[in-house]
N, C-alpha and C positions, 0 to 999 in steps of 0.2 A: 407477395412476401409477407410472410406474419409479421405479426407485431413488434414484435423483440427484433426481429431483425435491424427494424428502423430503431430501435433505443438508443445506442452513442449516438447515433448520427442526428436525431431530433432531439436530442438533448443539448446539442452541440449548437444546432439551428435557432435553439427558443431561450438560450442564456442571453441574456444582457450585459454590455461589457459592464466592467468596474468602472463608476463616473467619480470616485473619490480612491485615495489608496489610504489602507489605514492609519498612517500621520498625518494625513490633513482633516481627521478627525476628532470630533471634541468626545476625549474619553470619557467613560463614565464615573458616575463619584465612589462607588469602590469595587473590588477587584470582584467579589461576588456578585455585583452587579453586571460587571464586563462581561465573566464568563454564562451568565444567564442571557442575557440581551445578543451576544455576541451567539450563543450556540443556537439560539432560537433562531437568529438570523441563518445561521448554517444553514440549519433544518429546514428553514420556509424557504430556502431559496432566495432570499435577499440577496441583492447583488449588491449591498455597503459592506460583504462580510468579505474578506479574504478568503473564504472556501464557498463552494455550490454545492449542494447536495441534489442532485435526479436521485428520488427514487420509482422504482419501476411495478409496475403489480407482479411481473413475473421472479420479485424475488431479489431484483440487481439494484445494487446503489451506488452512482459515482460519484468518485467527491473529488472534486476539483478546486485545484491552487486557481486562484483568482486574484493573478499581483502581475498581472505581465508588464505593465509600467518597470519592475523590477527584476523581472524575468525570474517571478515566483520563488523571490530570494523569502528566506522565512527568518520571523523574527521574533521575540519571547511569548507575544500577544497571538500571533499566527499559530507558534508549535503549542500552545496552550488549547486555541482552538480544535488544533487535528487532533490532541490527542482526547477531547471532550467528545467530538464529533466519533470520533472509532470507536470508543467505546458504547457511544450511545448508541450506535449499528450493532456492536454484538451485542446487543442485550436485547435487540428487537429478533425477535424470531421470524417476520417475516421475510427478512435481510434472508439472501443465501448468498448472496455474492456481492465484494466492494470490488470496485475499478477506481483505482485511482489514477485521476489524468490531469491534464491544467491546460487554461488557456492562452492564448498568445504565441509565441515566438519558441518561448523554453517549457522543458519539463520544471527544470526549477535549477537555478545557479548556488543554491548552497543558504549560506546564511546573508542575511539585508547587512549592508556595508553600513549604516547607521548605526544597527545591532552591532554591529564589530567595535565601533568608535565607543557605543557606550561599554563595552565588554573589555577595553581596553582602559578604562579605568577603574573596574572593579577593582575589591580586594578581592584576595585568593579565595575566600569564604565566600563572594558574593558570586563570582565566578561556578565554585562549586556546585551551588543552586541552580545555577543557569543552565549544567552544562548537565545537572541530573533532571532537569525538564527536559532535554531534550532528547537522554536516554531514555525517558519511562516514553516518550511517544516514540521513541523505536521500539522497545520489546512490547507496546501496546501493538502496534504494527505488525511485529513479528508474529505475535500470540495470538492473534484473532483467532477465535472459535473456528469462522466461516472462510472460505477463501478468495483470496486478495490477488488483483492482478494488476500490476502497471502498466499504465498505455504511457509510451515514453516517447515524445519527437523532437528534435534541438536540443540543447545542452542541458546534461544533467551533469553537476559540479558538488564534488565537496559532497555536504549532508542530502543532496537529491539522488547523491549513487547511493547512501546510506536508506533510502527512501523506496529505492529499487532492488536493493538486496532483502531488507525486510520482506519485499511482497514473495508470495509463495510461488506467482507466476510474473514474468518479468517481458513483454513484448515491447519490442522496439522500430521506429520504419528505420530507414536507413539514413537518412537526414542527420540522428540523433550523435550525436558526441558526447564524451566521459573523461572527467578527470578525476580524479582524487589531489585536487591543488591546493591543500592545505600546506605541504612543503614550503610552496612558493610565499607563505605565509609569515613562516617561522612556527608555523605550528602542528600537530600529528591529526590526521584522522584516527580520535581517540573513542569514541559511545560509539561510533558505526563501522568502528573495525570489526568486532565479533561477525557482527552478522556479513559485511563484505569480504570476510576471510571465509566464511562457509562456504558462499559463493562463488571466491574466487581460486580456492584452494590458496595455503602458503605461500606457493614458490611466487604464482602473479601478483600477487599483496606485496610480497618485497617490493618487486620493480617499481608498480604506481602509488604505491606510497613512497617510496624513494626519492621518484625520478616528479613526482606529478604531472607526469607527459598527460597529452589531450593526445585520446584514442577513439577511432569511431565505431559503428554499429559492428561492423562485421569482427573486430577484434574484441567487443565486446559478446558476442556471440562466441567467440572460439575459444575467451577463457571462462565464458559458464555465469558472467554478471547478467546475460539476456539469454532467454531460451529460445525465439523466434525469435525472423526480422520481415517485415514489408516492407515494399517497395515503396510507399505513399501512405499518407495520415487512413486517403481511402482503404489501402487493401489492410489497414491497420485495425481499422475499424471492422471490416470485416471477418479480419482474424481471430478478432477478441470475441465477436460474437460464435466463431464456430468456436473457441473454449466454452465460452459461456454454455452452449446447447450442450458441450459432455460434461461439464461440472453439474448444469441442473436436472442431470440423468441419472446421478448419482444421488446417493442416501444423504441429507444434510449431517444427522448423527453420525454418520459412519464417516463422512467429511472429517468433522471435527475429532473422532476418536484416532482417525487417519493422521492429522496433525499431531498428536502428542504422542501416540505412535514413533513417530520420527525423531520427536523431540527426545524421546526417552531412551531411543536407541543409538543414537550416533554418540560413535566414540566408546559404546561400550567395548566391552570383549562377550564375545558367545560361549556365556557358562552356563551354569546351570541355573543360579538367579535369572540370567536373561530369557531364559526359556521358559522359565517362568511366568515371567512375567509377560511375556506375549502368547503362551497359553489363556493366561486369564483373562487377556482383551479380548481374544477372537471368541472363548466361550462365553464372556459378557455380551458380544454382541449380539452371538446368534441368539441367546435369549430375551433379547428385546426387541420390543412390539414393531420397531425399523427393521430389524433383520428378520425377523418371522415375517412379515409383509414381503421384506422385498427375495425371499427364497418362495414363500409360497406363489406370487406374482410369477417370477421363473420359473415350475413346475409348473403353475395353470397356462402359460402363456398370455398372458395378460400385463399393462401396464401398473406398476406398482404406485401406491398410492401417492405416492412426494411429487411425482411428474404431474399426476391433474392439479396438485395444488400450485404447482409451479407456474401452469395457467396452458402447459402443451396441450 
């Protein structure tokens, strides 16, 4: 078996659990300190951080929730984290691919019920802040340059479905259950509606927003919130890697112009502007040194250059 094959799975094998959870910790003395000490920790791998970062030589980086104590509830410190961490993945070019997964029991139960308690006595203004941190790490999420996939097993609730609509590719075993239970609240799924209305069309956005029923793997598959499903964490892990092998077969640039592609088209109408404009993508790309490579590679019959770098 190559290398990559074994990647979730030895990356799964060589984490260490969490031996502290972020509040029983002594925070740092200011907030740019937190977020430097805290992201390095990401990055190294420190397991005192609420997130893991594997990254891999061929290209893949997973970053993993690391709260199972709380069933990877996330809280102002946490989303502040992820969104430090994603960005600091697109910016690295050797990134071609994030997996986002988590350890423990849950994908992630939503938002840390301590978070709730202090959130319920904000003012409206403090509120506001809080609730636009955790929208810019959705459309940080949504946006990624590079493409994003969730490995998802046990409950993902609230902001963890919001977590899994973001990603571009959404895999789930069959274990996995979903709510949108902010209802049960007294409150809306309001930042991660966008993106779970894309996903789930309209009409199912009514009902589980409405209704905040818990629904499983296979109903989440059938309204378009998860595009696969496995049968076990195992064939789970094995499925994400046969994504993985057609994502890193593909042109990274062509990846990422592929992304805004989509972003730019949906919802238009097909006029003349938009013909336009997807004329000029596809003749930008063919003249760049990705798309001369990888058309020349296809005529010679030969491997294109992004796959040896990838490490196949």
């Amino acid at each position: 078996m190559r290398e990559k094959k074994r990647s979730l799975d030895a990356a799964k094998k060589t984490r260490a659990p969490a031996k502290k959870s972020r509040n029983d910790m002594a925070p740092p003395s200011s907030d740019k300190a937190r977020n430097e000490s805290t992201l390095n920790n990401v990055i190294n791998g420190n397991d005192v951080s609420a997130l893991l970062l594997d990254k891999h030589p061929e290209g893949i980086a997973v970053l993993t929730m690391n709260r199972p104590e709380v069933h990877n509830a996330f809280d102002e410190a946490m989303i502040a984290d992820m969104t430090d961490a994603l960005r600091e993945l697109d910016a690295d070019r050797n990134v071609r691919v994030v997996v986002l997964s988590a350890n423990g029991k849950s994908f992630s139960a939503g938002a840390d019920l301590n978070w709730m308690r202090r959130m319920a006595a904000y003012s409206e203004e403090e509120n506001l802040r809080d609730a636009m941190a955790l929208a810019t790490l959705m459309r940080t999420l949504n946006s990624l340059s590079k493409p994003t996939i969730a490995s998802i097993h046990g409950a993902a609730y609230g902001g963890g479905v919001g977590l899994v609509a973001c990603c571009d590719i959404a895999l789930a075993s069959r274990n996995a259950t979903f709510s949108l239970s902010e209802g049960r609240l007294g409150l809306i799924p309001a930042v991660i509606g966008p993106y779970v209305i894309a996903a789930t069309g309209e009409r199912m956005a009514k009902r589980y927003f409405l209704t905040a029923e818990r629904f499983d793997a296979e109903e989440a598959y059938g309204i378009g919130l998860v595009q696969e499903l496995a049968d076990d964490e195992q064939a789970l892990d094995k499925l994400i890697d046969k994504i993985i092998d057609s994502l890193l077969a593909c042109g990274p640039q062509a990846q990422s112009e592929t992304k805004q592609l989509i972003a730019a088209v949906v919802g238009r109408p097909i006029d003349d502007a938009l013909m336009q404009d997807t004329a000029n993508r596809i003749a930008r790309i063919r003249v760049s040194e990705e798309g001369r490579e990888g058309i020349n590679a296809f005529l010679d019959k030969r491997t294109p250059a992004w796959i040896k770098r990838s490490g196949k």
